[in-house]
N, CA, C and O atoms as a Tinker XYZ file with bonds, in Angstrom:
   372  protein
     1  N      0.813000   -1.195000    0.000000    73     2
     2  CA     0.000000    0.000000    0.000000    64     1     3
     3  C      0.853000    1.254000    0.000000    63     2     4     5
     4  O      0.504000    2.282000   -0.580000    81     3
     5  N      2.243000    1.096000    0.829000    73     3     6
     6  CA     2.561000    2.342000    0.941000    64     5     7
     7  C      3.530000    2.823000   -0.158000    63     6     8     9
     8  O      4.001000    3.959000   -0.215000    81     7
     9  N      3.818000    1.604000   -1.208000    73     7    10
    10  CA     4.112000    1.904000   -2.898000    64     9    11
    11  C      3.733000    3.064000   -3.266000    63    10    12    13
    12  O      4.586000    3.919000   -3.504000    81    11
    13  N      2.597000    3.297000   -3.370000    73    11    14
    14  CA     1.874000    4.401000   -4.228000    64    13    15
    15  C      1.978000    6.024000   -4.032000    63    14    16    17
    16  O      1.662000    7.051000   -4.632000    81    15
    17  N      2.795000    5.502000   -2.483000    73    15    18
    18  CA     3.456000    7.223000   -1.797000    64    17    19
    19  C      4.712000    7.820000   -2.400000    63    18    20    21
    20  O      5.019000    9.012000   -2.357000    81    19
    21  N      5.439000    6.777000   -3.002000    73    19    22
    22  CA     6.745000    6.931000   -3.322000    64    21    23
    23  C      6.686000    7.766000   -4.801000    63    22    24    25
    24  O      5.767000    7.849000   -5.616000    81    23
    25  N      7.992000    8.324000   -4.804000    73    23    26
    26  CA     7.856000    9.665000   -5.799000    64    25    27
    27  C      8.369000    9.234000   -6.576000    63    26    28    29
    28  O      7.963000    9.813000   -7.584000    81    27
    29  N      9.251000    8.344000   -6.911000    73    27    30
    30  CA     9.734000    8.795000   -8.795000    64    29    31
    31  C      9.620000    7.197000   -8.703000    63    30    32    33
    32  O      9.107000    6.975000   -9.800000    81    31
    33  N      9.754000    6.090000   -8.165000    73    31    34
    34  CA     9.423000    4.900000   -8.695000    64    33    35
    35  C      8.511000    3.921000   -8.740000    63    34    36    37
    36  O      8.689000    2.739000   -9.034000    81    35
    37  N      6.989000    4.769000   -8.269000    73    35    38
    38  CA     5.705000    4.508000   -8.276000    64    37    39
    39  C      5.018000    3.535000   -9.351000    63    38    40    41
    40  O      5.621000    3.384000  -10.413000    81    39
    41  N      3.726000    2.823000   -9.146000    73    39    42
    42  CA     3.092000    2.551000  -10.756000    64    41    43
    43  C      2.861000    3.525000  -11.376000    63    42    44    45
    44  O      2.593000    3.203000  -12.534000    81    43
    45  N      2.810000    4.811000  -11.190000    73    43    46
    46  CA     2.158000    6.067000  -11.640000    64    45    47
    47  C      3.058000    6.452000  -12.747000    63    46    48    49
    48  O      2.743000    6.799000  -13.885000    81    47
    49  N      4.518000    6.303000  -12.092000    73    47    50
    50  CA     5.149000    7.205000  -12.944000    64    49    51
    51  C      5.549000    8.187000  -12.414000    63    50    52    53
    52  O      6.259000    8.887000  -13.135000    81    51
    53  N      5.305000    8.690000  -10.978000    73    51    54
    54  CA     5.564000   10.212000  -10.836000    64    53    55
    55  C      4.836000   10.293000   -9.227000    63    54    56    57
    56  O      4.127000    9.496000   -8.613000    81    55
    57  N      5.273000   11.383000   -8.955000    73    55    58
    58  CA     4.796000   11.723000   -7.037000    64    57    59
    59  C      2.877000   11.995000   -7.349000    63    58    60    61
    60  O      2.290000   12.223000   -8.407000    81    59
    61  N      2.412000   11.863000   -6.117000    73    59    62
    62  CA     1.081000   11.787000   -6.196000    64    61    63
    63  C      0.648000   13.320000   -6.771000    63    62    64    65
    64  O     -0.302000   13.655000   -7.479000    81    63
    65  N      2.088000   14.354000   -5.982000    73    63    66
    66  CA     1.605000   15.554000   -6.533000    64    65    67
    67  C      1.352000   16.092000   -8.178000    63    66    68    69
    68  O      0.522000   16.786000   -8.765000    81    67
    69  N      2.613000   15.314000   -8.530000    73    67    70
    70  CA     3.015000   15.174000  -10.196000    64    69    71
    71  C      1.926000   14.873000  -10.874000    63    70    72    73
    72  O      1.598000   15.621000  -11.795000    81    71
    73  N      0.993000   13.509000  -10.506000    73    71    74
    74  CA    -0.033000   13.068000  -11.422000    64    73    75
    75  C     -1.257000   13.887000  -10.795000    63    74    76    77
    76  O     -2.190000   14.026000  -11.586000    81    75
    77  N     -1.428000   14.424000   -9.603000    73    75    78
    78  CA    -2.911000   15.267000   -9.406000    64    77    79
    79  C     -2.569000   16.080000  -10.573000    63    78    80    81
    80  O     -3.253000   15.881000  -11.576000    81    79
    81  N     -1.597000   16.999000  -10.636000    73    79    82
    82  CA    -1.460000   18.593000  -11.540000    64    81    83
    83  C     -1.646000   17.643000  -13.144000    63    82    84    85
    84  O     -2.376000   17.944000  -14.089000    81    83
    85  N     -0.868000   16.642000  -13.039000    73    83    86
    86  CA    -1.864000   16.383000  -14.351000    64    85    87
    87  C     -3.043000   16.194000  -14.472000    63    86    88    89
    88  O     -3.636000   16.786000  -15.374000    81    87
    89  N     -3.627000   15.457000  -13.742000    73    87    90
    90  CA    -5.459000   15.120000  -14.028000    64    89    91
    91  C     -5.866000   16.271000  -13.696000    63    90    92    93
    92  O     -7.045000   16.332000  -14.044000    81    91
    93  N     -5.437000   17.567000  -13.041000    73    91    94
    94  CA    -6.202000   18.858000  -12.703000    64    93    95
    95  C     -5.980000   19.684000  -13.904000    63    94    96    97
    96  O     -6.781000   20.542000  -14.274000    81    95
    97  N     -5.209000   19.490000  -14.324000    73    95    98
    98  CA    -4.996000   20.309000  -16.227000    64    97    99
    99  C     -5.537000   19.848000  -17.545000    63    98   100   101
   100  O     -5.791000   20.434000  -18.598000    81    99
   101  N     -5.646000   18.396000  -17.075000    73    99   102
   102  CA    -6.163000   17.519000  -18.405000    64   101   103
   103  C     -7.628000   17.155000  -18.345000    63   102   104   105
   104  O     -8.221000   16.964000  -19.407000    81   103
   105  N     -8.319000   17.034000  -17.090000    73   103   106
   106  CA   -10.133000   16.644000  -16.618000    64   105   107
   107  C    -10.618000   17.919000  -17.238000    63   106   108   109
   108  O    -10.004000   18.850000  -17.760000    81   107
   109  N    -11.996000   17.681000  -17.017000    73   107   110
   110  CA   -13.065000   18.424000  -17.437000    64   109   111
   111  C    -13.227000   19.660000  -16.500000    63   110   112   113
   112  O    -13.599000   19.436000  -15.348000    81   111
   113  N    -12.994000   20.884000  -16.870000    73   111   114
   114  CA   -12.994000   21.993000  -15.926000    64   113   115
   115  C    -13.598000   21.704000  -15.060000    63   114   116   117
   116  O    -13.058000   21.447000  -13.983000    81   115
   117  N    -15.417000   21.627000  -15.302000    73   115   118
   118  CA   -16.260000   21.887000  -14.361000    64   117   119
   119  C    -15.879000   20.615000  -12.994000    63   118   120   121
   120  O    -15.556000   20.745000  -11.813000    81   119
   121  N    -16.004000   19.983000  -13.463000    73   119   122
   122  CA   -15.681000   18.549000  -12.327000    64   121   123
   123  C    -14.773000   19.054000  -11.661000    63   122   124   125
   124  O    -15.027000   19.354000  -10.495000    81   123
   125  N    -13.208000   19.341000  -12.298000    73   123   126
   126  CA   -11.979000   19.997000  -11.131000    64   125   127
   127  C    -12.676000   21.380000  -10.337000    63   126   128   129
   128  O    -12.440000   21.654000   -9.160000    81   127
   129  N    -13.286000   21.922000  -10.947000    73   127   130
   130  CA   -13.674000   23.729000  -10.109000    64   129   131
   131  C    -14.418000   22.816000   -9.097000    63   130   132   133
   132  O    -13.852000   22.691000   -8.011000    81   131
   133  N    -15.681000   22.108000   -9.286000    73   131   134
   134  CA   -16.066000   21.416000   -7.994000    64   133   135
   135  C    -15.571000   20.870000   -7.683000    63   134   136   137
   136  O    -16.099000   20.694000   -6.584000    81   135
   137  N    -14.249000   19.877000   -7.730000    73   135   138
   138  CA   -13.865000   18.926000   -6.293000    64   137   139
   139  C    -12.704000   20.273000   -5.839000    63   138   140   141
   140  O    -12.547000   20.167000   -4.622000    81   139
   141  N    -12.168000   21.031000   -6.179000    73   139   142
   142  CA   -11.705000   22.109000   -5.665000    64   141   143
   143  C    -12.543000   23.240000   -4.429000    63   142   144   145
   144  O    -12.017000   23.909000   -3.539000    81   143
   145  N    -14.056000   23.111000   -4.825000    73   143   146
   146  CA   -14.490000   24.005000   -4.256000    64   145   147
   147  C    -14.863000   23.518000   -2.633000    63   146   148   149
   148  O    -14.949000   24.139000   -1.574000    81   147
   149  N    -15.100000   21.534000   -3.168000    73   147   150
   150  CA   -15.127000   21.049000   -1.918000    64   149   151
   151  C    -14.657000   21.240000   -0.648000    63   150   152   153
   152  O    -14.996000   21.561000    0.491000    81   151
   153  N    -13.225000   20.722000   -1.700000    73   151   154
   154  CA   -11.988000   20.781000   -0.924000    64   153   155
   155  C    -11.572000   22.444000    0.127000    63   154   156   157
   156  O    -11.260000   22.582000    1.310000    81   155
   157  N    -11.764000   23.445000   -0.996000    73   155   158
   158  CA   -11.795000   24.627000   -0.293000    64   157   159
   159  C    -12.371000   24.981000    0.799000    63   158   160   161
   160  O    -11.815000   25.602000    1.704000    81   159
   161  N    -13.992000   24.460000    0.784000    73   159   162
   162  CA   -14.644000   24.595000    1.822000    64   161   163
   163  C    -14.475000   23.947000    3.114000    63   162   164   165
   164  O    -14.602000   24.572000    4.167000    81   163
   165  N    -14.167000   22.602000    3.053000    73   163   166
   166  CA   -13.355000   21.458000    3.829000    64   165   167
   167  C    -12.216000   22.448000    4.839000    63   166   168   169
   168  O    -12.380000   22.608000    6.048000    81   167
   169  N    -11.302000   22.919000    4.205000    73   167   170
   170  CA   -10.134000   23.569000    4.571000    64   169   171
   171  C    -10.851000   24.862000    5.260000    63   170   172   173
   172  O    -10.334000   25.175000    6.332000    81   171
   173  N    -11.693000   25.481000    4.938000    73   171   174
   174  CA   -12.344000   26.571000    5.358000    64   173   175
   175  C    -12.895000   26.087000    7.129000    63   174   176   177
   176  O    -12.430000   26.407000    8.223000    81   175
   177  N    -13.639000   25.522000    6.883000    73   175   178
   178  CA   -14.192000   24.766000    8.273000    64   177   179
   179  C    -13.549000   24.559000    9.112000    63   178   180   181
   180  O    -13.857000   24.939000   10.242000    81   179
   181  N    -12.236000   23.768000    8.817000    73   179   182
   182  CA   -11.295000   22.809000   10.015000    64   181   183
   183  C    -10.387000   24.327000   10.422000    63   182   184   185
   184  O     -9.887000   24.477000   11.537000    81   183
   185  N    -10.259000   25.637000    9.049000    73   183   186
   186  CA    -9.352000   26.591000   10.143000    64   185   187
   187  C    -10.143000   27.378000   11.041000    63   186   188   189
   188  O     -9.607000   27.968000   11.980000    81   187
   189  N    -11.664000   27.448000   10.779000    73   187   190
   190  CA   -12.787000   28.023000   11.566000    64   189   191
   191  C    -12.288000   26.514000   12.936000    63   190   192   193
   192  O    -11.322000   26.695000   13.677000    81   191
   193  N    -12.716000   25.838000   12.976000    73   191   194
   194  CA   -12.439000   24.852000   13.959000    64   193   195
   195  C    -11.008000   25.128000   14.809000    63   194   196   197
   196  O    -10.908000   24.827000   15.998000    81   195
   197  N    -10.054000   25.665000   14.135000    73   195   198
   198  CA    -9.181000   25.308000   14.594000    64   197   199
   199  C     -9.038000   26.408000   15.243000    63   198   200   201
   200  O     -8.739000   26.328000   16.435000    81   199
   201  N     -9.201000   27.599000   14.677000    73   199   202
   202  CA    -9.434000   29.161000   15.483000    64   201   203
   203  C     -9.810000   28.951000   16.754000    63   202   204   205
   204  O     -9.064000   29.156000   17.712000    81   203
   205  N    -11.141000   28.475000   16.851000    73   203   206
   206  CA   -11.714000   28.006000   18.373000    64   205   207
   207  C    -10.808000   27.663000   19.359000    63   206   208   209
   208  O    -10.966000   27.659000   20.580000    81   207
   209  N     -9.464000   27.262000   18.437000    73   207   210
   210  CA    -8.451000   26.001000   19.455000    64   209   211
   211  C     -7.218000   27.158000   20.019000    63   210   212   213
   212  O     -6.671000   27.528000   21.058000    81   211
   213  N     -7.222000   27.293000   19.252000    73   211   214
   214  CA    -5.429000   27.892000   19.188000    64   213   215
   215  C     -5.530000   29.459000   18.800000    63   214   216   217
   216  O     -4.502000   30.099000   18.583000    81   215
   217  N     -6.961000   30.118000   18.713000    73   215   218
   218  CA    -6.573000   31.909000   18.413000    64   217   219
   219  C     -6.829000   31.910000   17.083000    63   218   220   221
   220  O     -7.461000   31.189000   16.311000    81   219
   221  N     -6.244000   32.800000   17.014000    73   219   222
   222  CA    -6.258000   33.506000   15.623000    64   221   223
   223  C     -5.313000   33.818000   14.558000    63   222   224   225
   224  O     -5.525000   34.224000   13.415000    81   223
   225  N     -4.023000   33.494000   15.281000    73   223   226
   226  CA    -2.889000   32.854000   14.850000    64   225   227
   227  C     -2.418000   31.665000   13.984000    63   226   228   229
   228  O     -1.323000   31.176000   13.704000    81   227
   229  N     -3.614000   31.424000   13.699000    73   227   230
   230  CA    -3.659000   29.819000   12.690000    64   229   231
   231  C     -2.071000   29.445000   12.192000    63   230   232   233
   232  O     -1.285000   28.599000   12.619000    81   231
   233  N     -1.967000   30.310000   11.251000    73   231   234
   234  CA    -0.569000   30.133000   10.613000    64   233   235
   235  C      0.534000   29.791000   11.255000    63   234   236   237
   236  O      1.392000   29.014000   10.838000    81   235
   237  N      0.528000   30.398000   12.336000    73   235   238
   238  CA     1.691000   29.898000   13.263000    64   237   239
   239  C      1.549000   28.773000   13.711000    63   238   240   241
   240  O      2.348000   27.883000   13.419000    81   239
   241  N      0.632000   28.591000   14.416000    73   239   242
   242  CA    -0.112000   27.160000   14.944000    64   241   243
   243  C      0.598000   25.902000   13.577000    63   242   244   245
   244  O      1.316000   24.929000   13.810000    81   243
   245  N      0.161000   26.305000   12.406000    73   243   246
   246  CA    -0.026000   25.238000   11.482000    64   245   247
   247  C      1.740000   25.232000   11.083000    63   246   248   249
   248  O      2.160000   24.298000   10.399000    81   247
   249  N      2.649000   26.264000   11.532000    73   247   250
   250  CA     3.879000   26.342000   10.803000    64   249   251
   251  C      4.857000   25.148000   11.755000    63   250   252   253
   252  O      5.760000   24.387000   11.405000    81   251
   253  N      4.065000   25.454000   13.366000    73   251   254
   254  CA     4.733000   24.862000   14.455000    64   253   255
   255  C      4.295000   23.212000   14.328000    63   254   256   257
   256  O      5.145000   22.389000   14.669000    81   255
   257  N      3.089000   22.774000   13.881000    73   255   258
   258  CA     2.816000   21.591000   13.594000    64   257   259
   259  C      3.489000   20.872000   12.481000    63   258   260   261
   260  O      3.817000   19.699000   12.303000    81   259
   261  N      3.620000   22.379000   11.537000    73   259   262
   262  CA     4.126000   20.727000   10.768000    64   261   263
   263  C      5.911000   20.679000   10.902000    63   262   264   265
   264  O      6.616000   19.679000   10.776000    81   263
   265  N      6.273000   21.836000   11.142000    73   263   266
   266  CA     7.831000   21.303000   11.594000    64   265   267
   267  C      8.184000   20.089000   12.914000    63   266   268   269
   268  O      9.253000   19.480000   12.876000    81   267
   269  N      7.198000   19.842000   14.014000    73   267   270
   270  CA     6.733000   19.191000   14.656000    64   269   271
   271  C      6.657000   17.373000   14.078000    63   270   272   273
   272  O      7.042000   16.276000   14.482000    81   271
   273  N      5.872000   17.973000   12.859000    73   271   274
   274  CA     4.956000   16.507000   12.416000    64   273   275
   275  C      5.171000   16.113000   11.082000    63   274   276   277
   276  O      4.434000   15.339000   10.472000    81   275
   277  N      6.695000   16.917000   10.403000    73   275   278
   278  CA     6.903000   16.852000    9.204000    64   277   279
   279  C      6.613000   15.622000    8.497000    63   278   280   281
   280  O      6.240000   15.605000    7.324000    81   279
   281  N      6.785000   14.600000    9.209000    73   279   282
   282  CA     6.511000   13.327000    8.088000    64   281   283
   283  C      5.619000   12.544000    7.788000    63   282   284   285
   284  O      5.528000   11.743000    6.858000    81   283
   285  N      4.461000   12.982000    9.214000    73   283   286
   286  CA     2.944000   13.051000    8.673000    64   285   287
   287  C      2.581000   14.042000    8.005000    63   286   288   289
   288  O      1.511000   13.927000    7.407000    81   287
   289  N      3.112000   14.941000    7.920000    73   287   290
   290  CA     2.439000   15.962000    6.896000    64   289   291
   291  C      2.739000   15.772000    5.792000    63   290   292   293
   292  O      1.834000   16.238000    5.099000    81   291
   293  N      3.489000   15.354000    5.191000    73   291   294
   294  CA     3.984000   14.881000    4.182000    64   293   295
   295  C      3.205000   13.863000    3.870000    63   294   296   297
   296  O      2.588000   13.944000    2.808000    81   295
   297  N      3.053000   12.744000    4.656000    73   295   298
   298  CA     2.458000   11.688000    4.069000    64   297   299
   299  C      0.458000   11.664000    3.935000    63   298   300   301
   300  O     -0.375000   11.036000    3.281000    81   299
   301  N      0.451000   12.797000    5.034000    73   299   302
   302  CA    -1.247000   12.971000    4.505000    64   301   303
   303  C     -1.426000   13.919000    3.394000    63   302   304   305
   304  O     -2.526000   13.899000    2.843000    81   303
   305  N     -0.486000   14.796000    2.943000    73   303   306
   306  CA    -0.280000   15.521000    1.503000    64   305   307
   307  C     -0.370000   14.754000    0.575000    63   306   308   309
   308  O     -1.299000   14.767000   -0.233000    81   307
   309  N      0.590000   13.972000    0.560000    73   307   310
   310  CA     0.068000   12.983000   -0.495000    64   309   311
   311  C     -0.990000   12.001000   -0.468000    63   310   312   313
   312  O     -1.337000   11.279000   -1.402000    81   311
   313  N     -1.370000   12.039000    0.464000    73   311   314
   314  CA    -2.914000   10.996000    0.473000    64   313   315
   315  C     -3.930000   11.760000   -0.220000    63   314   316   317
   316  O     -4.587000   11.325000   -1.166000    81   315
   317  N     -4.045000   13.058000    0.347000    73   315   318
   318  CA    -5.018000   14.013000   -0.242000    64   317   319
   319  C     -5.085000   14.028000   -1.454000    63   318   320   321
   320  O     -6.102000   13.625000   -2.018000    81   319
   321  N     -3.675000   14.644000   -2.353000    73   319   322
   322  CA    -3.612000   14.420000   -3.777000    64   321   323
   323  C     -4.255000   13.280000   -4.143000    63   322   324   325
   324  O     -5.143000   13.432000   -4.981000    81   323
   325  N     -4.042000   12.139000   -3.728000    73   323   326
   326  CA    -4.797000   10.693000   -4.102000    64   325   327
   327  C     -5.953000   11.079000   -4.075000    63   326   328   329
   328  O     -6.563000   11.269000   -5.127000    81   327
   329  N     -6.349000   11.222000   -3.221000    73   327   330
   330  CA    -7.916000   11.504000   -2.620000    64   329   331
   331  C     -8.428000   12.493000   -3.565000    63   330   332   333
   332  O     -9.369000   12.178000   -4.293000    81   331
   333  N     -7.847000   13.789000   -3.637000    73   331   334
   334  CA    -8.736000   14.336000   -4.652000    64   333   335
   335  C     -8.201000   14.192000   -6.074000    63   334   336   337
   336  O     -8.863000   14.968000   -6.762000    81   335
   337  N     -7.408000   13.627000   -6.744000    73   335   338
   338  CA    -7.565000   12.866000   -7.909000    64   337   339
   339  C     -8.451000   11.655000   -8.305000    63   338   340   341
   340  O     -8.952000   11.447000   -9.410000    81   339
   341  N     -8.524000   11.075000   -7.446000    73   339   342
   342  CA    -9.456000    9.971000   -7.501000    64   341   343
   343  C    -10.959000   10.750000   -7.526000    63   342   344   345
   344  O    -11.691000   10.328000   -8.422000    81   343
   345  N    -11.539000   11.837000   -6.669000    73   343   346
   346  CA   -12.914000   12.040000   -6.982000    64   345   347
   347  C    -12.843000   12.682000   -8.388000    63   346   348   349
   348  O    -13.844000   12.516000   -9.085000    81   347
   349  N    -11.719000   13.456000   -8.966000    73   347   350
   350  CA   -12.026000   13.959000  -10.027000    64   349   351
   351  C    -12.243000   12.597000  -10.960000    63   350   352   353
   352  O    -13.394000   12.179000  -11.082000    81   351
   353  N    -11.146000   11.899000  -11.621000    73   351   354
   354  CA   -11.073000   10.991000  -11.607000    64   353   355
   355  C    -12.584000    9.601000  -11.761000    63   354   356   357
   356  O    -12.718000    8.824000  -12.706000    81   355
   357  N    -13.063000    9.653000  -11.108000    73   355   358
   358  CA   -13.783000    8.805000  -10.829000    64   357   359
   359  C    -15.381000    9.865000  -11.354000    63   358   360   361
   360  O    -16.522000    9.409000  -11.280000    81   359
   361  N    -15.146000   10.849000  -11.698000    73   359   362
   362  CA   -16.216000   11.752000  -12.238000    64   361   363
   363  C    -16.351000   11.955000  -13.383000    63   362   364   365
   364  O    -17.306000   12.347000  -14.055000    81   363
   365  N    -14.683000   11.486000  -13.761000    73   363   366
   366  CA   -14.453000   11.562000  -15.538000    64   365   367
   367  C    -14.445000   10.574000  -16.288000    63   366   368   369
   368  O    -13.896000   10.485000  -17.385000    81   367
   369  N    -15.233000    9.556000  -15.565000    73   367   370
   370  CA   -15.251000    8.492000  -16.898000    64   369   371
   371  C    -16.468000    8.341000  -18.042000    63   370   372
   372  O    -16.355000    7.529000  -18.960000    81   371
């Protein structure tokens, strides 16, 4: 499973980030503007959530986490790319 994380000697061909920016340039606009807008809103929520937590300072909060948590952050970055390639993806057939 954890094959598909790896960057240049993947089945893909390329890092998860590499093949999202392709399927986000090559899919059908409208499908990418919506799983984008999802996604936007998603991200919108959890920093409203997270405000509640930590202030208003988000950025800092999020700069101190991921130097903290660099290699989960990394590895849920690339899950995401998966994740939202696959809904585009799975919209474009």
């Amino acid at each position: 499973m954890y094959g598909i994380f790896e960057d240049e000697d993947d089945i893909f061909m390329g890092s998860p980030k590499s093949k999202f920016m392709d399927v986000v340039f090559n899919a059908n606009n409208d499908i990418v503007r919506q799983e984008l807008e999802i996604f936007i809103d998603k991200v919108a929520a959890m920093e409203l959530m997270l405000a509640g937590h930590v202030g208003d300072d988000i950025d800092k909060e999020v700069r101190k986490f991921t130097i903290s948590n660099q290699s989960d952050v990394d590895t849920k970055a690339k899950s995401l790319y998966v994740e939202l390639m696959g809904a585009v993806l799975s919209q474009s057939e």
